[in-house]
mmCIF entry with sequence, helices, sheets and N, C-alpha, C, O atoms, coordinates in Angstrom:
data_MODEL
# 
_entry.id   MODEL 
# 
_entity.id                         1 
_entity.type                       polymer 
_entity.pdbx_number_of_molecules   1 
# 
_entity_poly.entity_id                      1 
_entity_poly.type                           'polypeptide(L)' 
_entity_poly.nstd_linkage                   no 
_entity_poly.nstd_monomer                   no 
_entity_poly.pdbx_seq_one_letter_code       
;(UNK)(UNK)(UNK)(UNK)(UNK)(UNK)(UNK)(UNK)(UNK)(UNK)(UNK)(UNK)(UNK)(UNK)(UNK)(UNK)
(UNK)(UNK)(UNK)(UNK)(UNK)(UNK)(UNK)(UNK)(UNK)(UNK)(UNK)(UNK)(UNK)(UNK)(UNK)(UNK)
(UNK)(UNK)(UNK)(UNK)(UNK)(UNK)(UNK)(UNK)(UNK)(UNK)(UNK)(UNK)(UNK)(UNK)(UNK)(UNK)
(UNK)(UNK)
;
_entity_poly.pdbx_seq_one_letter_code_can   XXXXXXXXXXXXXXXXXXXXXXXXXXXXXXXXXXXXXXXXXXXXXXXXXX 
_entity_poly.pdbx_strand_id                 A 
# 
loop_
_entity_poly_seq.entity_id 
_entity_poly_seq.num 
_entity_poly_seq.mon_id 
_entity_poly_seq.hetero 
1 1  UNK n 
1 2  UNK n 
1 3  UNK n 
1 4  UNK n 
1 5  UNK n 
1 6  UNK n 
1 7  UNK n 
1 8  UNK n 
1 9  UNK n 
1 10 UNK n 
1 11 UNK n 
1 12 UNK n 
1 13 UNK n 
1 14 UNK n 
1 15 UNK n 
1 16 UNK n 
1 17 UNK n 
1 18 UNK n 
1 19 UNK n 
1 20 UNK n 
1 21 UNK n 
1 22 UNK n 
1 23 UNK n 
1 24 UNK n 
1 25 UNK n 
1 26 UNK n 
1 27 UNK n 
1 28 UNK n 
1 29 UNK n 
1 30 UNK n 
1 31 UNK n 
1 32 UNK n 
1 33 UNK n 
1 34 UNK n 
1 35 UNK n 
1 36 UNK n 
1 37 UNK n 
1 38 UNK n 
1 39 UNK n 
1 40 UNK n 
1 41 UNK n 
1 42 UNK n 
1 43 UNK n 
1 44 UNK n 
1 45 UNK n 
1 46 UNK n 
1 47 UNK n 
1 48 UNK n 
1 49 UNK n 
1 50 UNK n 
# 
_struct_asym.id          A 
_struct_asym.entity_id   1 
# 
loop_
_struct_conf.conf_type_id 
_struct_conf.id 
_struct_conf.pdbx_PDB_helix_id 
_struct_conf.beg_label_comp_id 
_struct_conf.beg_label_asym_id 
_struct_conf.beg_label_seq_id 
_struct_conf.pdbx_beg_PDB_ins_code 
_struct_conf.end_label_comp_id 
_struct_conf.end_label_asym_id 
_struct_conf.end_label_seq_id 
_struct_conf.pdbx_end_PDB_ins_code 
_struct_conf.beg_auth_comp_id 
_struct_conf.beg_auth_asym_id 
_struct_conf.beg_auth_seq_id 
_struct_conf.end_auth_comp_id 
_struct_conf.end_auth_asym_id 
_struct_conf.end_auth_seq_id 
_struct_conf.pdbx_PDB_helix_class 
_struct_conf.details 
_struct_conf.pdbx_PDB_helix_length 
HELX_P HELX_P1 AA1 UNK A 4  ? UNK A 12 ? UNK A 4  UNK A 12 1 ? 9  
HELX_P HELX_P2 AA2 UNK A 15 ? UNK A 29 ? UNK A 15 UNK A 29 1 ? 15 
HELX_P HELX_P3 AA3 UNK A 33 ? UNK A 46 ? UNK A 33 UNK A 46 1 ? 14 
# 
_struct_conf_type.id          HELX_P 
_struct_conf_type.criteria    ? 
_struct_conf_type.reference   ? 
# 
loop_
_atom_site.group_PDB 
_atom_site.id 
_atom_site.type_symbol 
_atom_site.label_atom_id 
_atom_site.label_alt_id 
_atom_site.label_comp_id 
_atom_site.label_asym_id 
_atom_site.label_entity_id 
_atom_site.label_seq_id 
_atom_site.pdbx_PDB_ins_code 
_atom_site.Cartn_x 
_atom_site.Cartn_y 
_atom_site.Cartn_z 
_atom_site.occupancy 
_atom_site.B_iso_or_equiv 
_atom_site.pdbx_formal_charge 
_atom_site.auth_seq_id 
_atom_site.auth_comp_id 
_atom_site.auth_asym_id 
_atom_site.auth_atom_id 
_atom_site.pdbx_PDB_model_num 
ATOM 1   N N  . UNK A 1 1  ? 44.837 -9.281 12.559 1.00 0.00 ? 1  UNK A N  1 
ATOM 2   C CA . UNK A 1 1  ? 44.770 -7.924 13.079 1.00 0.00 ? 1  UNK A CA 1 
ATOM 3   C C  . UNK A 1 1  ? 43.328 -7.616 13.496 1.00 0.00 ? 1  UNK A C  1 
ATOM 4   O O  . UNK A 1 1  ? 42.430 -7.928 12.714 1.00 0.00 ? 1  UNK A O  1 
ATOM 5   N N  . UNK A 1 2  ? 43.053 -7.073 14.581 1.00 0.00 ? 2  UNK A N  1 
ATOM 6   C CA . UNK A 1 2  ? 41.675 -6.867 15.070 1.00 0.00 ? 2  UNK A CA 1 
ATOM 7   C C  . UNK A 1 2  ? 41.305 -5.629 14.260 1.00 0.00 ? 2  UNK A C  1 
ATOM 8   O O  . UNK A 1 2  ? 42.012 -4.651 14.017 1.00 0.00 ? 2  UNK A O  1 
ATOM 9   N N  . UNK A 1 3  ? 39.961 -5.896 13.869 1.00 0.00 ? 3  UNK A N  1 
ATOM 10  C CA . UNK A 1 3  ? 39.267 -4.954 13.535 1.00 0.00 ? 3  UNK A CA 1 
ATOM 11  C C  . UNK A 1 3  ? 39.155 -3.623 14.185 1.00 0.00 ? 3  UNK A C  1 
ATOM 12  O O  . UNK A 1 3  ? 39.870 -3.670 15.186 1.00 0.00 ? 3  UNK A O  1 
ATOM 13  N N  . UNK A 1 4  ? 38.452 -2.171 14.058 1.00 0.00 ? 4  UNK A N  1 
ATOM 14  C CA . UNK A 1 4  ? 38.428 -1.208 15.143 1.00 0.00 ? 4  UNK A CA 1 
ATOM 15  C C  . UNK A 1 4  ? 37.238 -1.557 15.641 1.00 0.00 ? 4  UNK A C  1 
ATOM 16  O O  . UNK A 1 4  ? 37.179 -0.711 16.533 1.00 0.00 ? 4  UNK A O  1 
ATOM 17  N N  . UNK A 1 5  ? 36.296 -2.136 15.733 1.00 0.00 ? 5  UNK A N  1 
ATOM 18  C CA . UNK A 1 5  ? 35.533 -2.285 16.662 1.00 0.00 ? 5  UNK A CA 1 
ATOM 19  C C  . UNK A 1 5  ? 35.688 -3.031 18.028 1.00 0.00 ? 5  UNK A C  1 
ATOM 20  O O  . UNK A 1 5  ? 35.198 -2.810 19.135 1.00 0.00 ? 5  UNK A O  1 
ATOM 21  N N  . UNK A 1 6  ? 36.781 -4.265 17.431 1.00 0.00 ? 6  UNK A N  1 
ATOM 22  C CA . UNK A 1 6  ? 37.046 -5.026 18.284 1.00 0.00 ? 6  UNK A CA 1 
ATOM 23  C C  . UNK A 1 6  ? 38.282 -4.095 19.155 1.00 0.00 ? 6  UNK A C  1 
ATOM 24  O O  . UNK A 1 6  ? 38.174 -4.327 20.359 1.00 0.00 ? 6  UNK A O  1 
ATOM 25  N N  . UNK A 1 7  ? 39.033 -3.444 18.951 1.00 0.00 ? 7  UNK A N  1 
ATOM 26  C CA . UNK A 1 7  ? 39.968 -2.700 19.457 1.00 0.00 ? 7  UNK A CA 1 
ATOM 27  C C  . UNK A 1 7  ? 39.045 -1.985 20.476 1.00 0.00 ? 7  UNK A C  1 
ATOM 28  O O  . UNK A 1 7  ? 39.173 -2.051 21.699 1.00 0.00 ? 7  UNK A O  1 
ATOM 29  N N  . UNK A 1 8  ? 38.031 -1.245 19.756 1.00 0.00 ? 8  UNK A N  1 
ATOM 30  C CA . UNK A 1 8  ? 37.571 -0.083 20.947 1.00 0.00 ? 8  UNK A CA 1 
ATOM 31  C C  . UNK A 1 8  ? 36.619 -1.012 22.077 1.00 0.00 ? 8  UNK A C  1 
ATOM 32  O O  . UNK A 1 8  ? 36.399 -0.511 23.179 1.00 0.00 ? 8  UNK A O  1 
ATOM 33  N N  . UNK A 1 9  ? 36.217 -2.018 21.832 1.00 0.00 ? 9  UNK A N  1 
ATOM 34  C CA . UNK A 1 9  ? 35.347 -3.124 22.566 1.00 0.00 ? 9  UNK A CA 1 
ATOM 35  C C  . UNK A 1 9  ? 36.718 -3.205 23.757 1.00 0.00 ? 9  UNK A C  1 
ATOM 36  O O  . UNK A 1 9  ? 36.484 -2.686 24.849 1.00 0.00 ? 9  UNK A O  1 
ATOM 37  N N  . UNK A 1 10 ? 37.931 -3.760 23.576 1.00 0.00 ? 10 UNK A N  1 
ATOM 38  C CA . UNK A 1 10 ? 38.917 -3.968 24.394 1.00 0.00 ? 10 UNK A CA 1 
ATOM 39  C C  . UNK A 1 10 ? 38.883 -3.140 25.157 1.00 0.00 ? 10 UNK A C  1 
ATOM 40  O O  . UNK A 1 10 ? 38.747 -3.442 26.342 1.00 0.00 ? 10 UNK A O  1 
ATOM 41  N N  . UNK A 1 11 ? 39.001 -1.676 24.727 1.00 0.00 ? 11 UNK A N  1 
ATOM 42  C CA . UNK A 1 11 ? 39.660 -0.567 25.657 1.00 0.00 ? 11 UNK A CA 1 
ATOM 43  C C  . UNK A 1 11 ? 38.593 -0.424 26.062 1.00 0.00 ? 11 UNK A C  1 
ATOM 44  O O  . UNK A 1 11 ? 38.705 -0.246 27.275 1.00 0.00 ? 11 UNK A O  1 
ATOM 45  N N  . UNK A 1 12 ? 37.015 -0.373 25.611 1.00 0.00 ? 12 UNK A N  1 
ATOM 46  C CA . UNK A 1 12 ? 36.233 0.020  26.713 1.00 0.00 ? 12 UNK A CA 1 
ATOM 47  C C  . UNK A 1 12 ? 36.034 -1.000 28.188 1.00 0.00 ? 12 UNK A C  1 
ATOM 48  O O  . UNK A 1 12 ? 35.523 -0.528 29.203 1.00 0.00 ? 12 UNK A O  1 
ATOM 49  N N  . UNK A 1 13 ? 36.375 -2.011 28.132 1.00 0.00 ? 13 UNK A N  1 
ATOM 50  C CA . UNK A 1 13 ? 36.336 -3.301 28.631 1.00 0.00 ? 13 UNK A CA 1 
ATOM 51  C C  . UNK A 1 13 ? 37.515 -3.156 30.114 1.00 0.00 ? 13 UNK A C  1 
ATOM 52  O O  . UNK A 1 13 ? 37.380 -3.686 31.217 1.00 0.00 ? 13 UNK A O  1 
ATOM 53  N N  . UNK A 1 14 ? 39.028 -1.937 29.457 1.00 0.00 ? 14 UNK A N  1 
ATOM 54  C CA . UNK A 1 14 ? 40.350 -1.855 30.139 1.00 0.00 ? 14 UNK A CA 1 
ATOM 55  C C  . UNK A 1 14 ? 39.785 -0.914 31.287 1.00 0.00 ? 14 UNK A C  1 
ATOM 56  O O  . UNK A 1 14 ? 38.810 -0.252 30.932 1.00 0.00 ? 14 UNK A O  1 
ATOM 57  N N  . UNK A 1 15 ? 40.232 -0.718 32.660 1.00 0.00 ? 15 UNK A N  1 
ATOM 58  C CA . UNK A 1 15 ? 40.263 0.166  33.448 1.00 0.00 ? 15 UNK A CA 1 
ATOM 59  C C  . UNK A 1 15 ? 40.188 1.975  32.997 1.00 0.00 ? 15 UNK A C  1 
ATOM 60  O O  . UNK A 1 15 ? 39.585 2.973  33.393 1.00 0.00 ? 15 UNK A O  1 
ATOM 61  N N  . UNK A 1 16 ? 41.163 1.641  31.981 1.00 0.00 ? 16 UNK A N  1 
ATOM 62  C CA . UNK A 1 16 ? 40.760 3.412  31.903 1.00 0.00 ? 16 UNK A CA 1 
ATOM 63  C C  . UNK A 1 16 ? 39.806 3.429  30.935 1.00 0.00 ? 16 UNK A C  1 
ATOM 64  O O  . UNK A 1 16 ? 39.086 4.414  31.093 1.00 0.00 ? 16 UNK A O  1 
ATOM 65  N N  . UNK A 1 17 ? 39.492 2.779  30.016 1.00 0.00 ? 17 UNK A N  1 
ATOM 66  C CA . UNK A 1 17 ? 38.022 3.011  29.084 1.00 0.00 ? 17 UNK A CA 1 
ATOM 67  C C  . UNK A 1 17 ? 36.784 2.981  30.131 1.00 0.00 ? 17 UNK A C  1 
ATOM 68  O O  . UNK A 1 17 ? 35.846 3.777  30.088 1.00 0.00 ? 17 UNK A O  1 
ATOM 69  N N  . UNK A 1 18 ? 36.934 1.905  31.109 1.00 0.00 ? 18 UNK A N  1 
ATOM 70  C CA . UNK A 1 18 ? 35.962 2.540  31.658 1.00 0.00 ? 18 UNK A CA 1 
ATOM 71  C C  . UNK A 1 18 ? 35.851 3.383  32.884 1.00 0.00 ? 18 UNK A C  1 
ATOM 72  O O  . UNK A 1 18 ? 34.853 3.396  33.606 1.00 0.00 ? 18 UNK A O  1 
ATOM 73  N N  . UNK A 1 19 ? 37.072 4.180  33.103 1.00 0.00 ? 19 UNK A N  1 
ATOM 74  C CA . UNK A 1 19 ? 37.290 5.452  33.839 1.00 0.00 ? 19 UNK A CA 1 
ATOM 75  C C  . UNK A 1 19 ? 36.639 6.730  32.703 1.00 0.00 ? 19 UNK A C  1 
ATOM 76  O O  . UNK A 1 19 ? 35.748 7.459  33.140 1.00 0.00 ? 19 UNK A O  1 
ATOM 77  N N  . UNK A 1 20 ? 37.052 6.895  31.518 1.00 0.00 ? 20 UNK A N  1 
ATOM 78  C CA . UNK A 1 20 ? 36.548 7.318  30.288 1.00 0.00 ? 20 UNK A CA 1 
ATOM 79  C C  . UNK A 1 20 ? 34.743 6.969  30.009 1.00 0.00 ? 20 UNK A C  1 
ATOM 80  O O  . UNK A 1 20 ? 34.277 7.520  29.011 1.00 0.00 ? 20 UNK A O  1 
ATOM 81  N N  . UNK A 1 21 ? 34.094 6.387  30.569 1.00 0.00 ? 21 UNK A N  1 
ATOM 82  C CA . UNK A 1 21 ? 33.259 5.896  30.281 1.00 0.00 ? 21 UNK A CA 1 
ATOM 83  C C  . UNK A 1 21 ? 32.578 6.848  31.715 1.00 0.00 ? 21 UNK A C  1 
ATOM 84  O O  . UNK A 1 21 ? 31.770 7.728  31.419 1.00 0.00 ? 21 UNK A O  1 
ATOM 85  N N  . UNK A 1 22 ? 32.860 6.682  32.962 1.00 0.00 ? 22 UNK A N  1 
ATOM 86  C CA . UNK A 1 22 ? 32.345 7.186  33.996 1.00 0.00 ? 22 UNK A CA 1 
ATOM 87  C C  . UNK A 1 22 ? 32.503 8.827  33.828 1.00 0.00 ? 22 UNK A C  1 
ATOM 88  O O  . UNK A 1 22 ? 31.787 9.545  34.525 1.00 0.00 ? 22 UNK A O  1 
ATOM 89  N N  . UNK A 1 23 ? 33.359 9.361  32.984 1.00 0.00 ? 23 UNK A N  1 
ATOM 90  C CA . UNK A 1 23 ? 33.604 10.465 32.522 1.00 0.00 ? 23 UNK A CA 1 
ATOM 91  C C  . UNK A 1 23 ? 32.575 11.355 32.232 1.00 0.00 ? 23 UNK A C  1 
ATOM 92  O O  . UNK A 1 23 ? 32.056 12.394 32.641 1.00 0.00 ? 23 UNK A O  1 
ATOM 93  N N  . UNK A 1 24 ? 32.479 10.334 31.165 1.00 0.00 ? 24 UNK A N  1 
ATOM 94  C CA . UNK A 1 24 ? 31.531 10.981 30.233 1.00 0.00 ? 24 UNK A CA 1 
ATOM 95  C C  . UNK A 1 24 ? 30.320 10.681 30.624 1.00 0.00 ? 24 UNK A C  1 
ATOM 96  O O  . UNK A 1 24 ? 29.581 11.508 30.090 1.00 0.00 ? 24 UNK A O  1 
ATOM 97  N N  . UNK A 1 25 ? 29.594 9.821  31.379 1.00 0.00 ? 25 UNK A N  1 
ATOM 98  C CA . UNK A 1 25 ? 28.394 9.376  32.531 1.00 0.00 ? 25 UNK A CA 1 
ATOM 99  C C  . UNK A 1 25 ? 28.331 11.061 33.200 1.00 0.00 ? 25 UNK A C  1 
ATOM 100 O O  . UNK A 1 25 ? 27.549 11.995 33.025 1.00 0.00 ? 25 UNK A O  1 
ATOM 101 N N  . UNK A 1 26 ? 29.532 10.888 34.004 1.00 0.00 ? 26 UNK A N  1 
ATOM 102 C CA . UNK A 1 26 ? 29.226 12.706 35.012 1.00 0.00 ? 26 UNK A CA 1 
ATOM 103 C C  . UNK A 1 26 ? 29.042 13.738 33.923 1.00 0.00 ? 26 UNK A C  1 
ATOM 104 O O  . UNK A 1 26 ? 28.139 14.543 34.151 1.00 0.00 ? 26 UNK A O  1 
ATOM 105 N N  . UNK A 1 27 ? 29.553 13.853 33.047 1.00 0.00 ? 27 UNK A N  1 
ATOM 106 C CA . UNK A 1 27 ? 29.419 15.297 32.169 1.00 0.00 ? 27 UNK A CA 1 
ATOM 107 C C  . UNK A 1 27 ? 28.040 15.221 31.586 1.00 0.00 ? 27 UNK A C  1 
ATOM 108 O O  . UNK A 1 27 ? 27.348 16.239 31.591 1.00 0.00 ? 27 UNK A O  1 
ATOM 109 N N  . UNK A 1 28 ? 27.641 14.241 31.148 1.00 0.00 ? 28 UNK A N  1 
ATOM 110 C CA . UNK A 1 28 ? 26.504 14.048 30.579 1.00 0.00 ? 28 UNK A CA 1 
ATOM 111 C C  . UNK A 1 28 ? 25.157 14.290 31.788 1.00 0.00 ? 28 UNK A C  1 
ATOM 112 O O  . UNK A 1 28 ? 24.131 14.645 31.208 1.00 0.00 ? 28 UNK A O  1 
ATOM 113 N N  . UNK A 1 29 ? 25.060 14.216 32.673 1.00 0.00 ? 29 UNK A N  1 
ATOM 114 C CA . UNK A 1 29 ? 24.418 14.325 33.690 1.00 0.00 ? 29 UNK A CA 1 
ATOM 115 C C  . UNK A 1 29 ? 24.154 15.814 34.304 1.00 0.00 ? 29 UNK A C  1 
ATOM 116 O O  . UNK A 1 29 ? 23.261 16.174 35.071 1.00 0.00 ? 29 UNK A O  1 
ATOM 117 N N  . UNK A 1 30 ? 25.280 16.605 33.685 1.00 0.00 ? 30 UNK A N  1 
ATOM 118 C CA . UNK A 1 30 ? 24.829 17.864 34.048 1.00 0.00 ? 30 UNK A CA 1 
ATOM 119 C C  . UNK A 1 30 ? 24.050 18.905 33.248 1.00 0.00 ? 30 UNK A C  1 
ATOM 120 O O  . UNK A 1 30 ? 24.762 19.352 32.349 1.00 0.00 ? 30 UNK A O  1 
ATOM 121 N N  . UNK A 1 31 ? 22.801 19.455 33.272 1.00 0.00 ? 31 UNK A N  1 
ATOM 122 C CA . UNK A 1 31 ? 21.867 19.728 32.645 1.00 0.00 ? 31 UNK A CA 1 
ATOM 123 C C  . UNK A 1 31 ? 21.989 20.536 31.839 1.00 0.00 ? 31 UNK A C  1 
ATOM 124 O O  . UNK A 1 31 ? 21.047 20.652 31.056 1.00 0.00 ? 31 UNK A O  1 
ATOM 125 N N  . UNK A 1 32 ? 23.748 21.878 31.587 1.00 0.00 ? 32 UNK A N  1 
ATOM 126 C CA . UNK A 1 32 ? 23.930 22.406 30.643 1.00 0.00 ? 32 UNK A CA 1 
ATOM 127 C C  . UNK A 1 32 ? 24.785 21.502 29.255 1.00 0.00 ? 32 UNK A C  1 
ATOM 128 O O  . UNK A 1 32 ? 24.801 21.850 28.074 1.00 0.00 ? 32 UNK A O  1 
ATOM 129 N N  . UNK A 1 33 ? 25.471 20.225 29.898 1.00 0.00 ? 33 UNK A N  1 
ATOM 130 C CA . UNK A 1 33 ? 25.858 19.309 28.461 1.00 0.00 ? 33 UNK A CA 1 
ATOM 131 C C  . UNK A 1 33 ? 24.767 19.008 27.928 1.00 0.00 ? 33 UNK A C  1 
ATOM 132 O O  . UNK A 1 33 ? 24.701 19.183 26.711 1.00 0.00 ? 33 UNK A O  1 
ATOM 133 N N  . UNK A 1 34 ? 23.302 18.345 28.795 1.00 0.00 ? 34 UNK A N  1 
ATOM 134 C CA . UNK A 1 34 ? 22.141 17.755 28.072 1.00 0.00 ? 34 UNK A CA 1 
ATOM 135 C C  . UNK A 1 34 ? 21.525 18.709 26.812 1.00 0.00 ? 34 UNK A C  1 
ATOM 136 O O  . UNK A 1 34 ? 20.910 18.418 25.786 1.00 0.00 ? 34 UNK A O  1 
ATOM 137 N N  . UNK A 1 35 ? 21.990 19.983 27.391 1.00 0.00 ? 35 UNK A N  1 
ATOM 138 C CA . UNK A 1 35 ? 21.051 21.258 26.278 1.00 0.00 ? 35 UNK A CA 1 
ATOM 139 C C  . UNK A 1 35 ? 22.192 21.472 25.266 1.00 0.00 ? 35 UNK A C  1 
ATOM 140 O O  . UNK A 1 35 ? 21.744 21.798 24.167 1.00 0.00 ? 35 UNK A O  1 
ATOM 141 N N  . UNK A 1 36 ? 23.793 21.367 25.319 1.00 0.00 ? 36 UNK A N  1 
ATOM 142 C CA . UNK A 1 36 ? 24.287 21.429 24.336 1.00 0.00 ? 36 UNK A CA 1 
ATOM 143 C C  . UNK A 1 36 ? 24.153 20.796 23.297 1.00 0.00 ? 36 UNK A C  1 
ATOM 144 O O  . UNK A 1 36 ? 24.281 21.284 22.175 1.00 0.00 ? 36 UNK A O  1 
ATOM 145 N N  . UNK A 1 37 ? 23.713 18.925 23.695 1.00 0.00 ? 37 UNK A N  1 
ATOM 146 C CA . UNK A 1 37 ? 23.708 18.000 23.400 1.00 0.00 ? 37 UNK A CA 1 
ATOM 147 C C  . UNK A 1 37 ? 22.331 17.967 22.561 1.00 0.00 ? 37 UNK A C  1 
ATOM 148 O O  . UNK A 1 37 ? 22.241 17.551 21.406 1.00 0.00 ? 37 UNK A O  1 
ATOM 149 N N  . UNK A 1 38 ? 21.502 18.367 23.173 1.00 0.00 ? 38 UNK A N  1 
ATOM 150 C CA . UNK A 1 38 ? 19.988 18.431 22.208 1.00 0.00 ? 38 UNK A CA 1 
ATOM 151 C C  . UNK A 1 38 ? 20.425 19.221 21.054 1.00 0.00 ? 38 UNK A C  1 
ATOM 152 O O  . UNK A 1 38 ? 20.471 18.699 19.940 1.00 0.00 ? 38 UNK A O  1 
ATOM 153 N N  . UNK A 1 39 ? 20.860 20.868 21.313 1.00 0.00 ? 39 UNK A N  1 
ATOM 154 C CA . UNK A 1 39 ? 21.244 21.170 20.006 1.00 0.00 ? 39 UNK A CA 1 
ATOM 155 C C  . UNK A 1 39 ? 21.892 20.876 18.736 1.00 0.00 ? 39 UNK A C  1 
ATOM 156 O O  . UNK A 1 39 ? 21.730 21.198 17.559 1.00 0.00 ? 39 UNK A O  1 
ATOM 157 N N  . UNK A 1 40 ? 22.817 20.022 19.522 1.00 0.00 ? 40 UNK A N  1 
ATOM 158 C CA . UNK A 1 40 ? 23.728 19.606 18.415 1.00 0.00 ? 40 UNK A CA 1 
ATOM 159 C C  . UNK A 1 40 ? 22.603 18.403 17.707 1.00 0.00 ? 40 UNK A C  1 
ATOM 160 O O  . UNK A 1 40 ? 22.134 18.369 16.569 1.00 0.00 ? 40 UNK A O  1 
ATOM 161 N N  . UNK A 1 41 ? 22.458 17.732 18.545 1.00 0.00 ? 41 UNK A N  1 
ATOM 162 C CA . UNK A 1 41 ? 20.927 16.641 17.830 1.00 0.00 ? 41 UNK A CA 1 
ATOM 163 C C  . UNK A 1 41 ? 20.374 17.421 16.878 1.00 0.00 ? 41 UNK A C  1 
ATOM 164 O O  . UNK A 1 41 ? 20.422 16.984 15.728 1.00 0.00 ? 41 UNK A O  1 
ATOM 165 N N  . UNK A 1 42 ? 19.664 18.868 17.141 1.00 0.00 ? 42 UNK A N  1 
ATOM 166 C CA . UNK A 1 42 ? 18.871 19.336 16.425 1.00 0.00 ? 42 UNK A CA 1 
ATOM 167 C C  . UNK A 1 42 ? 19.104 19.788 15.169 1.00 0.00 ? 42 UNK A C  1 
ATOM 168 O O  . UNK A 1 42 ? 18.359 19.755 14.189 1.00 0.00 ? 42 UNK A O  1 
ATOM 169 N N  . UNK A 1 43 ? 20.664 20.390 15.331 1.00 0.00 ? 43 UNK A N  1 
ATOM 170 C CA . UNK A 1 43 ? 21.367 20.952 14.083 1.00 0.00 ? 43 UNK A CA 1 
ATOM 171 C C  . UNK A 1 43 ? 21.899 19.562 13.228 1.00 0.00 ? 43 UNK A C  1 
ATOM 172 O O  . UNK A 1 43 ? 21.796 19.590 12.002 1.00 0.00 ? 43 UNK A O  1 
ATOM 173 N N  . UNK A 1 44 ? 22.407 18.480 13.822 1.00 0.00 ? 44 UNK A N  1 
ATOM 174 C CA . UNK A 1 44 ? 21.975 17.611 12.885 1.00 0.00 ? 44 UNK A CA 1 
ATOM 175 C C  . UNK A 1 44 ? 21.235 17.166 12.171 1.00 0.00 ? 44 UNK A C  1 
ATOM 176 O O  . UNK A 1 44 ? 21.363 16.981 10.961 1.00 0.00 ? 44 UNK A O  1 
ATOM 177 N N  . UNK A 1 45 ? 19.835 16.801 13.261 1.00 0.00 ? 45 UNK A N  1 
ATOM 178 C CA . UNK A 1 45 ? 18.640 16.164 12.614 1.00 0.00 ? 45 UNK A CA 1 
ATOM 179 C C  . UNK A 1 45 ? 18.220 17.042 11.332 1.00 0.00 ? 45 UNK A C  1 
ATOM 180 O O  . UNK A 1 45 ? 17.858 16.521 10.278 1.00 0.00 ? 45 UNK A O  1 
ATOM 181 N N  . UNK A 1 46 ? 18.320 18.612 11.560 1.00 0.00 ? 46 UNK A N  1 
ATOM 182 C CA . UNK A 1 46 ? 17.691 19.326 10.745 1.00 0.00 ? 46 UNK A CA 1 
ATOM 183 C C  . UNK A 1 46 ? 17.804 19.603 9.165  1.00 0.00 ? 46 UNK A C  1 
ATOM 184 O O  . UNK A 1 46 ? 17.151 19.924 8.172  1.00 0.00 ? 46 UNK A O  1 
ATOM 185 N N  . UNK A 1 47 ? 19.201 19.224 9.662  1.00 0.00 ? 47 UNK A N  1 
ATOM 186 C CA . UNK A 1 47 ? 20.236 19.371 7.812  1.00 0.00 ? 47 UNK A CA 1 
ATOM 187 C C  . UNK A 1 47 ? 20.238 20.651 7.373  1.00 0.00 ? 47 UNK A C  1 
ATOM 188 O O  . UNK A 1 47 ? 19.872 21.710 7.882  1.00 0.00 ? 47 UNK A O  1 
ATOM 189 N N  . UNK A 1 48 ? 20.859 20.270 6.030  1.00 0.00 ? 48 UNK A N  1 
ATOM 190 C CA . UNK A 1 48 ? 20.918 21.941 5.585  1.00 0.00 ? 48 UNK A CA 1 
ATOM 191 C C  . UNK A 1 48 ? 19.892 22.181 4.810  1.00 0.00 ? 48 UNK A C  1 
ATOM 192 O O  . UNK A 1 48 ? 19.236 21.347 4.185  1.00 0.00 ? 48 UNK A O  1 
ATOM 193 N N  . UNK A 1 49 ? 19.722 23.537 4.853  1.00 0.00 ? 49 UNK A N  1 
ATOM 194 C CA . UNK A 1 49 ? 18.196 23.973 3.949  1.00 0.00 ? 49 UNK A CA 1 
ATOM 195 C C  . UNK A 1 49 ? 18.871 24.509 2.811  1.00 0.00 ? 49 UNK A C  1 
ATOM 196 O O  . UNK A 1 49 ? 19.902 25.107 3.119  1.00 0.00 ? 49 UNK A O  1 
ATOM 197 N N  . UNK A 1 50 ? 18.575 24.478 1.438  1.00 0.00 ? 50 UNK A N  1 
ATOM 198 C CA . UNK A 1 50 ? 18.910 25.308 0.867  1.00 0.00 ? 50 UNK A CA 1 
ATOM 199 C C  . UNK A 1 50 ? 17.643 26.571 0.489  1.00 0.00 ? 50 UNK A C  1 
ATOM 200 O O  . UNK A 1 50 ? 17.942 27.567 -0.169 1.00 0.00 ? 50 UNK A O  1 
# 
């Protein structure tokens, strides 16, 4: 039985993983995902305070 890495390696490899892949290339490229995307970085990186 394949592992999940090896599974998601496949599908990214299949036509629509990498239709899924070009997807997420365009969304990422537009400069209000990049700022969602930092935040969420930030609220990660930051952790919780107590």
């Amino acid at each position: 039985m394949p592992t999940i890495v090896q599974r998601i390696t496949k599908f990214l490899q299949s036509p629509a993983g990498r239709r899924v892949v070009e997807q997420g290339r365009r969304e990422l490229a537009k400069p209000a995902n990049q700022e969602k995307l930092r935040r969420l970085a930030a609220k990660v990186a930051g952790g919780r305070r107590h």
